[in-house]
C-alpha positions in Angstrom: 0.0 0.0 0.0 1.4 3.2 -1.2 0.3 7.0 0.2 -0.2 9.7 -2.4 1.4 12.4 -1.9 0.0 15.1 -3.8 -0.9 18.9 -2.4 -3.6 17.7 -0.1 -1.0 15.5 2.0 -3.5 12.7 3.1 -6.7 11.5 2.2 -5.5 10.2 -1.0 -4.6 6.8 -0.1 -4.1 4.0 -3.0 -3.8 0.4 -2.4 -2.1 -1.4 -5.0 -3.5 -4.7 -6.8 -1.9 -6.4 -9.9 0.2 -3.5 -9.8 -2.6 -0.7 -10.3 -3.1 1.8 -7.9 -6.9 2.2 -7.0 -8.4 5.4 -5.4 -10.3 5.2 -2.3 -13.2 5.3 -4.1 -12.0 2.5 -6.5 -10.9 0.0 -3.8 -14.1 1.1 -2.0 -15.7 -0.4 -4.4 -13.8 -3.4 -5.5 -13.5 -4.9 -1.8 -17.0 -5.3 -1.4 -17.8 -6.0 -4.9 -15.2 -9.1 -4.4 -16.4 -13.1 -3.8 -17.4 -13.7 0.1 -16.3 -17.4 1.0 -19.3 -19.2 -0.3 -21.1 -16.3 -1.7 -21.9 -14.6 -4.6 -19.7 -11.2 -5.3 -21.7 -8.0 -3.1 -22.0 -5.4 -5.2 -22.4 -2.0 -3.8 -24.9 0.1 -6.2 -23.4 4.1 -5.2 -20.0 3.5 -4.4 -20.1 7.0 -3.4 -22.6 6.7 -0.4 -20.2 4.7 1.6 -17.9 7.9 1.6 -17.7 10.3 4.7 -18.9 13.8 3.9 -15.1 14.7 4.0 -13.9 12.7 1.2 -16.8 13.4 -1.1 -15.5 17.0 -0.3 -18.6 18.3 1.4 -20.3 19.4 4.4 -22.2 17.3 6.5 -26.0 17.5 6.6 -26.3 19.0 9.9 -24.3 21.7 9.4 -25.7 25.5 8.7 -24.0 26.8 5.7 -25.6 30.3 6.3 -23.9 33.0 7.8 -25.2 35.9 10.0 -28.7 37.3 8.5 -29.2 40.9 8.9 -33.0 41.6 8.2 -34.9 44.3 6.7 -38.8 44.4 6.2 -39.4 47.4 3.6 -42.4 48.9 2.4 -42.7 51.8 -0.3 -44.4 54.2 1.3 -46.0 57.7 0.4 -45.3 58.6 4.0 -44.5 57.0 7.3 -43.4 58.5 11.1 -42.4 57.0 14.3 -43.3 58.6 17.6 -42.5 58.4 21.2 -45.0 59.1 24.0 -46.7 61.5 21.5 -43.5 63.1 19.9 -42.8 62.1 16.0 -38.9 61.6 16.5 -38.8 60.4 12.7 -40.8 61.1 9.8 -40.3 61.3 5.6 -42.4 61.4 2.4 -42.4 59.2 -0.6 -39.4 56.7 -0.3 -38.7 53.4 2.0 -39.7 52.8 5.5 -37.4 49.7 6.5 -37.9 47.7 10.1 -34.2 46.6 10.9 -33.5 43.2 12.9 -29.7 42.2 14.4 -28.8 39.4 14.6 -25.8 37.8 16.8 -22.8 38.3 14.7 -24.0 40.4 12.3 -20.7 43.1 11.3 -19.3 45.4 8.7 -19.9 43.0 6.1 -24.0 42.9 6.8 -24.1 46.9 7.6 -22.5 47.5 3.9 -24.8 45.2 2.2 -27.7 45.7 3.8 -26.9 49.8 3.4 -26.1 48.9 -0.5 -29.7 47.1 -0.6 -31.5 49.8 0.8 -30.5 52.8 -1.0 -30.2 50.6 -4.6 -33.1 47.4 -4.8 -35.4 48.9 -7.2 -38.9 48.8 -5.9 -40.1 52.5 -7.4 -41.9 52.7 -10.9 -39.9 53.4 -14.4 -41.9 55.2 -17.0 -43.7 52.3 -17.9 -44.4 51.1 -14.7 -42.0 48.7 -13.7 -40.0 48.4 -10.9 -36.6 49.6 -12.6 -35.8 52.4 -9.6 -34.4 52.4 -6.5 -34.5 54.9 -3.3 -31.3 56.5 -4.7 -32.6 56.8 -8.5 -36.1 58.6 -7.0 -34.1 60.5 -4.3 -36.6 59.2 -1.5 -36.6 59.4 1.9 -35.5 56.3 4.2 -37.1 56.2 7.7 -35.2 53.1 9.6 -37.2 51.4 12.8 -34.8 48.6 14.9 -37.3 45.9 15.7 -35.6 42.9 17.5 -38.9 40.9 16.8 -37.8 40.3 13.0 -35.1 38.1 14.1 -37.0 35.6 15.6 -36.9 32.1 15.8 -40.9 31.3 14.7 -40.0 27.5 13.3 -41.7 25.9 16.1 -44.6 26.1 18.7 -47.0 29.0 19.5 -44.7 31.4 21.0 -41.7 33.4 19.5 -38.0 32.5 20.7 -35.8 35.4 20.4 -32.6 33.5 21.1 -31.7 34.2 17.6 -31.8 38.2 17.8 -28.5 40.0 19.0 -28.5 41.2 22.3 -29.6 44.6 23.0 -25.9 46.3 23.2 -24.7 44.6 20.4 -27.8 45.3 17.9 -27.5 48.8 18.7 -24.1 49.3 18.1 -25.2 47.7 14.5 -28.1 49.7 14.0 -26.5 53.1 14.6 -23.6 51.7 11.9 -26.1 50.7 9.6 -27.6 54.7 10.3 -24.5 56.2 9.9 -23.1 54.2 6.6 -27.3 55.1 5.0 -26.5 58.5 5.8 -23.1 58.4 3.9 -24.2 57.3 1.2 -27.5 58.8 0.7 -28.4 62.7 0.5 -31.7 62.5 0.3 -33.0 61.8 4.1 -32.4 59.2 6.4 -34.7 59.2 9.3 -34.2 56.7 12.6 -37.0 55.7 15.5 -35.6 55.5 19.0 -33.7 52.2 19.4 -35.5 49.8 22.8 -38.3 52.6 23.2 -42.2 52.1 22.8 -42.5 53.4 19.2 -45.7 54.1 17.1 -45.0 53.7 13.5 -47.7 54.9 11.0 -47.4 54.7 7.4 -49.1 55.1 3.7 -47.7 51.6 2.2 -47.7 53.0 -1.6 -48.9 49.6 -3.8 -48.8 47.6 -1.3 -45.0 47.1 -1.9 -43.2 44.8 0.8 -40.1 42.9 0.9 -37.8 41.1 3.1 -34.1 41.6 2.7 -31.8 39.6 4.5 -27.6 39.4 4.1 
């Protein structure tokens, strides 16, 4: 039995009969395809199946391939506000009114593609009426709303598990980046509720037009 030793360094072993090397797969297949004392030769239908995940080069089932999920619920609006015990703290016209959920891990990486999302996913009417413009293109208003309840966990049961939301300090940290990089990049009004505060949100949801947007 000989070792290959190629770039990988291991997991390419080859055993050698008649002078052929066979590859795992290969002698996989040949041993149990071979006669049993007294027994007709067991053949083995997907040789592959009999692999681990690792040598067929993938992941195992019960492994999340996802990353971090930062959420956004928008809806084109002709007008929307927040207030706070009676006081409108954030308020635009025509443009997006976006409810933000954190969750954990959730970094630069999510704030600059959810912000690019935002300001550029074209939901707003062309000329002939199709959605061909974005908040940037119409130079609308953006009114953004944390809302830990977005994150979630709802796959189960009656109730609502927020396990799966950031915790407070960390989703406001995120928020307020995800305010500040909106405000970079767009001049044309970007409105905030109060992050953890009772808010009243009110709206004209122009269509209706509503999406989910998620990193």
């Amino acid at each position: 039995m000989s070792r290959d030793q190629g770039s990988s360094g291991k997991g390419h072993e080859a055993v050698e009969r008649g002078g052929a090397p066979l590859t795992a797969l290969s002698a996989l297949s040949h041993r149990l395809s071979s006669r049993a004392e007294g027994e007709g030769p067991v053949l083995l239908q997907n040789p592959s199946a009999a692999l681990s995940d690792a040598q067929r080069g993938c992941a195992p089932a019960n492994v999340p391939t996802s990353g971090p999920r930062m959420l956004a619920l928008i809806q084109r609006v002709t007008q929307a506000q927040v207030a706070v015990a009676g006081e409108t703290v954030g308020a635009i016209g025509p443009g997006l009114l976006a409810l933000i959920g954190v969750q954990p891990n959730d970094g630069p990486a999510e704030i600059a593609k959810l912000g690019e999302r935002l300001l550029r996913y074209r939901v707003f009417s062309d000329d002939t009426g199709r959605m061909n413009r974005s908040l940037t293109d119409v130079q609308g208003g953006l009114l953004l709303v944390s809302q830990f309840t977005l994150a979630a966990d709802t796959a189960a049961g009656l109730r609502p598990s927020f396990s799966s939301a950031a915790p407070p300090q960390e989703a406001r940290r995120i928020f307020d980046e995800l305010v500040a990089y909106c405000r970079l990049k767009h001049a044309y009004g970007v409105e905030t509720g109060r992050f953890g505060a009772d808010m009243q949100v009110s709206l004209v949801n122009d269509g209706p037009v509503t999406f989910l947007l998620h990193t």
